[in-house]
N, C-alpha and C positions, 0 to 999 in steps of 0.2 A: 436256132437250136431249140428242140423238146427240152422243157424243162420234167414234164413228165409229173407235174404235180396234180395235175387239173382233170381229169376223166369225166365227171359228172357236177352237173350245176342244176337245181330249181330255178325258177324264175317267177317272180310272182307279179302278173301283170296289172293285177288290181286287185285289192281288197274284197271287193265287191262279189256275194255272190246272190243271186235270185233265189236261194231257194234256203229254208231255213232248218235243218233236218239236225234230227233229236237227238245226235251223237255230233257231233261240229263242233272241233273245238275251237275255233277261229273267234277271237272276240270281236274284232270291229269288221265281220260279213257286210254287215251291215250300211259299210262306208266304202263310198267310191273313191279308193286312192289310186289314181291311175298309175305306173310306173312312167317315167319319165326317158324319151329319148336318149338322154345324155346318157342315163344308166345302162340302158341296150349297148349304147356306143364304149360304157367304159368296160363292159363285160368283153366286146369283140376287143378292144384292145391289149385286153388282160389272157384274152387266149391265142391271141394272133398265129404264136411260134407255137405252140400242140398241136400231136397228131391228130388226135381225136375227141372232140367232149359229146359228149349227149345232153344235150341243153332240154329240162321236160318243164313244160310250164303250167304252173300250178297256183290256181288263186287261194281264197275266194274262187269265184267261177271266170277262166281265164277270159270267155266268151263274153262276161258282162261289161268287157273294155269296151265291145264295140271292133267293128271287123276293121277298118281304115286305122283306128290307134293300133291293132293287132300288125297289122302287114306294116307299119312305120316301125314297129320296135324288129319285126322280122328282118327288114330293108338290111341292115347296118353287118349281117352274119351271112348275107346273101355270096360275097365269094367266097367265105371260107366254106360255105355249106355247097356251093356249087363243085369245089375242090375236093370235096371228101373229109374236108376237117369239122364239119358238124356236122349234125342228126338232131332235127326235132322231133320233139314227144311231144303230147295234150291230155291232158287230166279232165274230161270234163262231164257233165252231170247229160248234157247232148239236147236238155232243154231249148236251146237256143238255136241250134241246127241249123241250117238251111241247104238251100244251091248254092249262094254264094261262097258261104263258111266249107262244104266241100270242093268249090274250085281252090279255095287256097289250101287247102290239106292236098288236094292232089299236085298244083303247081309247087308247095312247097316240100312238098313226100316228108308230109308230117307223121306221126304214127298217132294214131286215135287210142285213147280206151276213156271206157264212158263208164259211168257210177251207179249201179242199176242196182239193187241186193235181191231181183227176184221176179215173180210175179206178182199182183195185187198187195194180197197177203204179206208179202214180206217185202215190202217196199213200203208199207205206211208211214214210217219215221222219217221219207223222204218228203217235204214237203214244202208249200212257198209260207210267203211270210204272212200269207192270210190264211194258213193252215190248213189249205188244198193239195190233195195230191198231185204228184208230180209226174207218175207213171203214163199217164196216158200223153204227155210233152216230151217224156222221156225217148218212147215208144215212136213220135212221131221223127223225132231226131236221127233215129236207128234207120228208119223205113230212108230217109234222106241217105245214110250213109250206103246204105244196099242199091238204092236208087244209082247213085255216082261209080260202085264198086268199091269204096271203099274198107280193105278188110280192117276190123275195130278188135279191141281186146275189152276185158271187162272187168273191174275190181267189184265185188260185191260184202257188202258189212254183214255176220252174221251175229246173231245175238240169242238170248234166249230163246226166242220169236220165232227163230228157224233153225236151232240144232238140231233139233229131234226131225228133221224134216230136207236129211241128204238128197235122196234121190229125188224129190221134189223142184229141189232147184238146180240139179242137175240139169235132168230132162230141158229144163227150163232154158238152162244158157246152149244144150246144145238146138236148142229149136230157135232159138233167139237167133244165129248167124254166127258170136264173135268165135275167133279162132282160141281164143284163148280165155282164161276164168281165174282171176284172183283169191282167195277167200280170205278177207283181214277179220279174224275174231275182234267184238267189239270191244272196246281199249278205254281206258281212265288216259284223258290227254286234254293238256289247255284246260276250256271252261267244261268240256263233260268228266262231270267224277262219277261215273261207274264203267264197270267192263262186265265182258257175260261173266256168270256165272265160273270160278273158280273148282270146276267139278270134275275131276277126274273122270270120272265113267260118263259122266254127259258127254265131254269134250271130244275125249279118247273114240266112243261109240260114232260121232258125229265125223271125225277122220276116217274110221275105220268101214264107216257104210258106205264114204264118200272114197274111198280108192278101192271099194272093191268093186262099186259100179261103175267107174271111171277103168277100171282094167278089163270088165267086161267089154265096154264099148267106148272107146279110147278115143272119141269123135273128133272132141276136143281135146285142147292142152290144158293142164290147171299148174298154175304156177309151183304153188308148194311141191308136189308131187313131183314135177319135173328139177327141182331144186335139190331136195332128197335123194331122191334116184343118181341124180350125178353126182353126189356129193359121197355117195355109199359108191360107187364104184370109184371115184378118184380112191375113196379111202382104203379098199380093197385091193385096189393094183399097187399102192404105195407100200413102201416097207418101212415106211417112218409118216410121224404122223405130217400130215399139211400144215406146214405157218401160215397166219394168216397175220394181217395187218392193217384194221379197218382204215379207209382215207377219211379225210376229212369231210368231203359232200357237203360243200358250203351251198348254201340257199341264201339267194338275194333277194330281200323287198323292195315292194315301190317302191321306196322312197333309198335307196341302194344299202342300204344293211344289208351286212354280213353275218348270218352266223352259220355253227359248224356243228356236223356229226349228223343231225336230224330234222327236214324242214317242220317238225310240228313246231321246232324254239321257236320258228321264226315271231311267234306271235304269244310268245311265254313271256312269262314276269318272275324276275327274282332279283332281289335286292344283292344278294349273296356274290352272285353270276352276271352282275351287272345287263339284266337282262337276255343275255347272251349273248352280246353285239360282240361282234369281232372286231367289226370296222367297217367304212362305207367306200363301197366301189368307187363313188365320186373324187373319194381325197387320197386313194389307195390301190396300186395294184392287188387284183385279186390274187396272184401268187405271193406279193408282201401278206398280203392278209393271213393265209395259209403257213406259213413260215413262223408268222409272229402267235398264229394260232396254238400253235404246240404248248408256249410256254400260259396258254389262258387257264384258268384255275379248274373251269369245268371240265375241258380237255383233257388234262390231267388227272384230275380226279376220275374221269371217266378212262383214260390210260388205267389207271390206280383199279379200279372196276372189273377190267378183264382181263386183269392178272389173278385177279382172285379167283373170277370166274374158271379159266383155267384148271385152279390149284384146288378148286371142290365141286365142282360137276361137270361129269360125266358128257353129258351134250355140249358144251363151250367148243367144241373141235367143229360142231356144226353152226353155231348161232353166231361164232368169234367175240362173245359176251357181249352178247344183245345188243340191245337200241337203248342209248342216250336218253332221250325223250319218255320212255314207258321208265327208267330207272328214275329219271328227276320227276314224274310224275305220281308216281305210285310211292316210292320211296321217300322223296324232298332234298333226294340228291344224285349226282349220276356216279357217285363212288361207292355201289352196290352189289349189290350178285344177283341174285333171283327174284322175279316179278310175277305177278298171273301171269301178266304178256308171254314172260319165257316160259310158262308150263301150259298157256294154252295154243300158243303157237306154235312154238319151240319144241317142248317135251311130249308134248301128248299127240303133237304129228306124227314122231321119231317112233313111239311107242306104237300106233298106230298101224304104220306103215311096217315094223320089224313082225307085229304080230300075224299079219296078213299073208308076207310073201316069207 
């Protein structure tokens, strides 16, 4: 029997990442914590009976496990995933690339997106731990994934560095190859405390340059854009508004912690929130986890959050009262309303895009 709780899982296969870049909030990058077999093993037993998860795995750099511990933790989901009950994702920086690394993405019909925020110029913040750029590795990673045919998608971090410079990296990602283009404004999360700039007309103008060259020439997809768009016709055909009801989205660590709503907790601290541990995979079904999750302080508080959200702004019908993680970070707790996050992501997209079309 679907229990029907379980949709989407992180997976975090190693702490570890190679490369050191100036917005990471990850504290221990630094440390090769490999995920541990068992943990692989207790996640597939925890989803056995669902229709469907999307399993996206996400380090540190999930690549720095090394390709044979990668394909042991894969092993253990290999029937559910040959049956139609999983879907792999990859999160990765594409540093590490090879022939190899894409026979298993093709053998395994993983889905790629690599972490690139641009060309030269706006990729300097990406860097290894001896403060060399990354782009030229990055770059070499891509050429690999074109080499196999592999189609990749792409998240890119924008920040002061590159607002004022839309069609710039536009052009960029559709010369680049990936099908698709993320745009995360840069965030106060974990150990980075700052986000861009808090600017209405910067942000606003940076959305607004960037879907009307994006509708000019529609090459690619860009996530936000495509999110909106469907989100304003659902809203438009409905005669009432849409309920929404965010899931849990538990994120597993190495070492099988559990927490829930947002994998940046995975590697947060608070004394309050008891770190954010939910529970660990190893002594615990993941659907106990989820169950018992409801009644956890910050869950609730964050429940407690987008009720408010709701009951005083305006955009809550599109965000479902934001993200957990930008509220206990910016805030010091997730029982909030309004964050940068939500006006530079959230509001100044909306406005954006209303002004345009």
């Amino acid at each position: 029997m679907n229990n029907g709780l379980i949709k989407r899982i992180v997976m975090q296969p190693t702490s570890l990442c190679n490369l050191d870049c100036a917005y990471c909030y990850l504290a221990h990058r630094k440390e090769n914590q490999k995920m541990s077999l068992a943990v692989s093993e207790a996640v597939v037993k925890s989803i056995k009976d669902e229709e469907r998860v999307a399993i996206t795995w996400h380090g540190g750099e999930p690549l720095s496990c090394g390709i044979e511990h990668f394909r042991n933790l894969l092993n253990p989901f290999e029937s559910l995933r040959t049956a139609g009950h999983v879907a792999h994702s990859i999160q990765t920086n594409a540093t590490l690339i090879n022939d190899e690394w894409c026979g298993l993405f093709k053998d395994q019909l993983i889905h790629v997106s690599i972490s690139i925020d641009g060309p030269p110029w706006a990729n300097q913040k990406r860097v290894n731990w001896g403060s060399k750029e990354s782009y030229s590795h990055t770059m070499c990673g891509v050429d690999f994934l074109k080499k196999h045919d592999i189609p990749f998608a792409v998240i890119c971090v924008v920040g002061e560095w590159s607002l004022m410079r839309a069609r710039e990296l536009y052009e960029f990602f559709c010369n680049l190859g990936c099908f698709e283009v993320g745009f995360n404004i840069e965030e106060k999360a974990g150990t980075h405390d700052s986000s861009a700039p808090d600017n209405g007309e910067l942000v606003k103008k940076f959305w607004e340059e960037l879907f009307v060259i994006w509708r000019g020439n529609p090459k690619i997809s860009i996530r936000e854009f495509s999110r909106v768009l469907t989100w304003m016709e659902t809203v438009s055909e409905s005669e009432q508004q849409v309920a929404h009801h965010q899931d849990l989205f538990p994120s597993v660590a190495h070492d099988g912690t559990v927490v829930l709503l947002s994998p940046e907790l995975l590697d947060a601290r608070s004394e309050h929130y008891n770190n954010f541990a939910a529970g660990n995979i190893l002594r615990k079904s993941l659907g106990s986890i989820l169950v018992d999750g409801e009644g956890l302080e910050y869950v609730s508080d964050f429940r407690k959050g987008v009720e408010k959200c709701a009951q005083v702004c305006e955009y809550s019908e599109y965000c479902m009262g934001g993200q957990a993680s930008n509220k206990f970070f910016e805030l010091g707790s997730t029982n909030g309303t309004e964050t940068i996050y939500c006006r530079n992501v959230e509001q100044r997209l909306i406005d954006a895009v209303l002004s345009v079309v």
